[in-house]
C-alpha positions as CSV (number, residue, x, y, z in Angstrom):
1,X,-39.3,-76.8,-17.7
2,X,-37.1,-73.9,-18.6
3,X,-35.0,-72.7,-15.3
4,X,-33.8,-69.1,-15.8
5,X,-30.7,-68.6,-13.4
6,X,-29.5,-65.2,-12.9
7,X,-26.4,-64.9,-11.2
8,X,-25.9,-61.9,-8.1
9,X,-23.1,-58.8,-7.9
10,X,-19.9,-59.6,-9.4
11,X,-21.1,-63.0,-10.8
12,X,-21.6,-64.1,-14.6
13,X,-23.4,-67.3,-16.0
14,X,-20.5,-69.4,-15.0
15,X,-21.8,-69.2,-11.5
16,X,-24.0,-71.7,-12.2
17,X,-21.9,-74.0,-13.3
18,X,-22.1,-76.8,-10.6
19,X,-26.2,-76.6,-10.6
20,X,-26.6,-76.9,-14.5
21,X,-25.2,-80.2,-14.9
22,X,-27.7,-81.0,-11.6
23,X,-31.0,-79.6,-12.8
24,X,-30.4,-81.3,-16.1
25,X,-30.4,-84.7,-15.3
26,X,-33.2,-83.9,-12.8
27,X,-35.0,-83.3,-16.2
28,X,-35.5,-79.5,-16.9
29,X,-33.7,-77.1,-18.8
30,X,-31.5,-74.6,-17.1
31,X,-30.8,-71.6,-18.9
32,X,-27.4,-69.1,-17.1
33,X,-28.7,-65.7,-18.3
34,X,-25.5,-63.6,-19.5
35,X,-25.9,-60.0,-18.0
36,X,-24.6,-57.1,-19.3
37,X,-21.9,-55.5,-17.6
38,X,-21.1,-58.9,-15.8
39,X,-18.9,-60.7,-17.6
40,X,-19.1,-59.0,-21.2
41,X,-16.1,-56.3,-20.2
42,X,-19.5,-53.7,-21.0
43,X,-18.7,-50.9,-18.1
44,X,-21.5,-48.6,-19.7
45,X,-24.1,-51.4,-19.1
46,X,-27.2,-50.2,-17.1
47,X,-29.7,-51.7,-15.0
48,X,-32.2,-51.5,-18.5
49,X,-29.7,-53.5,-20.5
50,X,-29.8,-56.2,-17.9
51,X,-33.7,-56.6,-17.5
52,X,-33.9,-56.6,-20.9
53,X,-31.4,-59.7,-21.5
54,X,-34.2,-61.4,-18.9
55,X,-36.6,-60.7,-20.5
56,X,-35.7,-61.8,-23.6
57,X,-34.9,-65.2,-22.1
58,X,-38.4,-65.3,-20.8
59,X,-40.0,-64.6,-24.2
60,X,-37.3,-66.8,-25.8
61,X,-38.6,-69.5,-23.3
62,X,-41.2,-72.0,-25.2
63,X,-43.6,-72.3,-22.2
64,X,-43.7,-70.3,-19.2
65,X,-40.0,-70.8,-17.0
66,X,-39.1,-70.5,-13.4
67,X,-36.9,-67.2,-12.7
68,X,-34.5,-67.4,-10.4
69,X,-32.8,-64.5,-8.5
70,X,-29.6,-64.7,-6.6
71,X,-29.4,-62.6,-3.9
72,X,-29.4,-58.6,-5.3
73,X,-30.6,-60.5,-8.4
74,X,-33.8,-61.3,-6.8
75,X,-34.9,-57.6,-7.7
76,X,-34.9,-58.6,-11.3
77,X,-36.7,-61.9,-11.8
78,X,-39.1,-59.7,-9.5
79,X,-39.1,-57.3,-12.4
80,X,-39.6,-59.8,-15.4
81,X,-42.4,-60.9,-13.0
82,X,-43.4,-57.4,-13.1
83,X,-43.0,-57.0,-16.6
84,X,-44.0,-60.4,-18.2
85,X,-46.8,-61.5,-15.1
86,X,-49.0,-63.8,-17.8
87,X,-45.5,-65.5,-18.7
88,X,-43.5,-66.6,-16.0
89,X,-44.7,-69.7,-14.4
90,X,-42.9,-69.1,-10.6
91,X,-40.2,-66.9,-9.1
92,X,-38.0,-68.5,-6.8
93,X,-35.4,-66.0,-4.8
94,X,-32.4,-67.5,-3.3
95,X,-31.0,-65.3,-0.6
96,X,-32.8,-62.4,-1.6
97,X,-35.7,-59.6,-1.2
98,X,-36.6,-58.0,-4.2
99,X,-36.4,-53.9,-4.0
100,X,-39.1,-51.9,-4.2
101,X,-40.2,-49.5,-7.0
102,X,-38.1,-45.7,-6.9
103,X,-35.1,-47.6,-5.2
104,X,-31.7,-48.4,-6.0
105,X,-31.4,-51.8,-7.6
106,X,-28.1,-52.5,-5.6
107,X,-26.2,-49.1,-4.3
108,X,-24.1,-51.0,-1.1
109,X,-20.9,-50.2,-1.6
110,X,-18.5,-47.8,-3.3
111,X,-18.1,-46.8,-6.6
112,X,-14.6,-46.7,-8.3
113,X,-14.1,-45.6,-11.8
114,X,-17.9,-46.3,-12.8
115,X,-17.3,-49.6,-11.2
116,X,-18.5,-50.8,-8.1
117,X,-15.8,-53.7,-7.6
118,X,-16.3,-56.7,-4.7
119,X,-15.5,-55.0,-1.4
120,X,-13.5,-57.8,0.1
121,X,-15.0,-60.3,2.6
122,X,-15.3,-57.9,5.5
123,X,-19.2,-57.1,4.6
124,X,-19.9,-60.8,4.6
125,X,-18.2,-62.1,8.0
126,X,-20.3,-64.3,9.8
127,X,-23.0,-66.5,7.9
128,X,-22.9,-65.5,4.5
129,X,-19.3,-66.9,4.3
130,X,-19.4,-69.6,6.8
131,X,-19.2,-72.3,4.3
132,X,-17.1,-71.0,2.2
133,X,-12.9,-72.1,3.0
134,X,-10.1,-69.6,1.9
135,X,-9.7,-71.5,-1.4
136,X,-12.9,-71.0,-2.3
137,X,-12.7,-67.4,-0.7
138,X,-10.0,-66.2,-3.2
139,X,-11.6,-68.2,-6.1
140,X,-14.8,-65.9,-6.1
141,X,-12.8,-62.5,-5.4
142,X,-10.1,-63.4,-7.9
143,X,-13.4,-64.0,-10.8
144,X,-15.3,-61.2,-8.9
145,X,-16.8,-59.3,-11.8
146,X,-17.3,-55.2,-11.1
147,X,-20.6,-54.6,-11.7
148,X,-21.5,-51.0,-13.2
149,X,-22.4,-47.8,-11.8
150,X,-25.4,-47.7,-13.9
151,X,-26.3,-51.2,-12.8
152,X,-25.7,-50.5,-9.0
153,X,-27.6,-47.7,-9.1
154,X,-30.1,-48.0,-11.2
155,X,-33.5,-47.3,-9.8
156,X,-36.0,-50.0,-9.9
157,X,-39.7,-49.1,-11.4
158,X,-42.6,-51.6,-10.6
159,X,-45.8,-51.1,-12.8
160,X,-48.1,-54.0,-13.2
161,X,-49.3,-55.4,-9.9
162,X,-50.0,-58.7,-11.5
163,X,-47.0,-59.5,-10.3
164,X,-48.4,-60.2,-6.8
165,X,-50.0,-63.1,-8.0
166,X,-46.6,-64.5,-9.5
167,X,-46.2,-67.5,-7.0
168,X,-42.7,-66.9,-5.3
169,X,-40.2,-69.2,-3.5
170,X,-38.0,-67.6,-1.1
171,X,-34.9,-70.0,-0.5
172,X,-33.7,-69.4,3.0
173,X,-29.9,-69.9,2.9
174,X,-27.6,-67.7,5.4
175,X,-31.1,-66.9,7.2
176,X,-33.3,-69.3,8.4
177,X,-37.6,-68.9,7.3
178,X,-38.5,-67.8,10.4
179,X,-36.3,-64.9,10.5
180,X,-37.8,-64.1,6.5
181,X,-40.9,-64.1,8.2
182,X,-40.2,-61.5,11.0
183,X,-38.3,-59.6,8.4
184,X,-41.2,-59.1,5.9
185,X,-44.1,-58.6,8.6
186,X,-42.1,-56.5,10.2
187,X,-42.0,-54.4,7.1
188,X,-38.6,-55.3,5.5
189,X,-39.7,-56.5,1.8
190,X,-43.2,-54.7,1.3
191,X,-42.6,-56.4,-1.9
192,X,-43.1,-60.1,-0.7
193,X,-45.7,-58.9,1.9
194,X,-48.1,-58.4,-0.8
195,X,-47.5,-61.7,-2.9
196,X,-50.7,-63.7,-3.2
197,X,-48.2,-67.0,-2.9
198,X,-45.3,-67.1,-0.7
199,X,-43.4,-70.2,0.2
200,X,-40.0,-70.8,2.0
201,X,-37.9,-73.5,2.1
202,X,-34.4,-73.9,4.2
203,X,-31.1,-74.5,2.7
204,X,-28.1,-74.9,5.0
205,X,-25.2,-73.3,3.7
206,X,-24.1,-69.4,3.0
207,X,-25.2,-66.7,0.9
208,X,-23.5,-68.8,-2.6
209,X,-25.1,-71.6,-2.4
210,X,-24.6,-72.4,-5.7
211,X,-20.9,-73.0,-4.8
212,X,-20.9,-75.0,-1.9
213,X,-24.4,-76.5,-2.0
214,X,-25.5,-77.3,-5.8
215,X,-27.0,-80.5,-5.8
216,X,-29.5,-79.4,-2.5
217,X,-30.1,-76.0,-4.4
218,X,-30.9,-77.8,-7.8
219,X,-33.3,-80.4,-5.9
220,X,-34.8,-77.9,-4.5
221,X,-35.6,-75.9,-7.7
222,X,-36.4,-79.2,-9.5
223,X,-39.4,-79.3,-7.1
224,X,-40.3,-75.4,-7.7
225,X,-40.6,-75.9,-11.1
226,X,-42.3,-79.0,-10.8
227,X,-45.0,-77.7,-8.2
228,X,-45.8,-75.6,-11.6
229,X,-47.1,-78.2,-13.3
């Protein structure tokens, strides 16, 4: 099956790099979608431009793929769910809650020069960066991509709620699934509260668990996709 990974703030494709070589020799296809404004030296690009490279990797897709969102990336494989609900097979989120319609896709932190550049490790203290050691610490913020104003704050429009019926993974990394679950019924992600299938699965490790945990994070999207079958 076709695996669409979409990388979080400040990360392009090569994110994935560690969990590509994994999910391919567990026999699917994993395809790093390249977002504008994330790697591409494109400041202008907006929140648009992006869902509209996912999308195109959906349609591009020969059968219907898995989407997978990375943390603030979660709000747009929830959008190609949105916009392509007939096509894509599962959405699995990995240390994310997609955002609902009228809100900003990802307005957390400031904006310099149309840019809104990685704040530092301060914001992520505690377990979103527990597993991560200072090498790999000043490997991430030296790659750190800005992402753009018009990506940041970009507003997020929901349409179709066919997308409820989209079956959805929620990978539990820096949190455990018992603490998604308080979250959502307590009103957190109105979003996931709705979604006709909602599944959680653990993964020990931080918020990048595409870094320090690839092999557990391709196993368990192996399964996803094959629970699609």
């Amino acid at each position: 099956m076709d695996i669409l990974l979409i990388a979080g703030l400040w990360l392009d494709g090569s994110a994935w790099d560690d969990v590509v070589p994994e999910l391919t020799a567990l026999g699917h296809r994993p395809v790093p979608v390249g977002l504008p404004g994330q790697g591409d030296g494109n400041g202008s690009a907006t929140l648009d431009d992006q869902l509209a490279a996912v999308l195109d990797a959906v349609d591009a897709a020969p059968g219907k793929p898995l989407v997978v969102g990375h943390s603030a990336a979660s709000s747009l494989a929830w959008l190609a769910a949105d916009a392509r609900p007939d096509k894509v097979a599962k959405v699995a989120l990995v240390g994310g809650f997609p955002a609902p319609d009228g809100s900003a896709y990802a307005d957390f932190f400031a904006i310099e020069d149309g840019l809104m550049p990685f704040p530092g490790w301060g914001p992520f203290e505690g377990p979103d960066a527990a597993d991560l050691d200072e090498a790999a610490r000043e490997r991430f913020a030296s790659a750190a991509v800005p992402v753009p104003e018009a990506v940041a704050k970009g507003v997020v429009r929901l349409t179709d709620e066919r997308r409820f019926d989209v079956p959805v993974l929620l990978v539990c990394p820096e949190f455990t699934p018992a603490q998604a679950k308080e979250w959502i019924a307590g009103g957190e992600s109105p979003e996931l509260a709705r979604a006709a299938r909602l599944d959680y699965v653990d993964l020990d490790s931080g918020h990048w668990p595409m870094t320090t945990r690839p092999g557990a994070l391709a196993r368990l999207l192996a399964e996803a996709a094959e629970s699609c079958d």
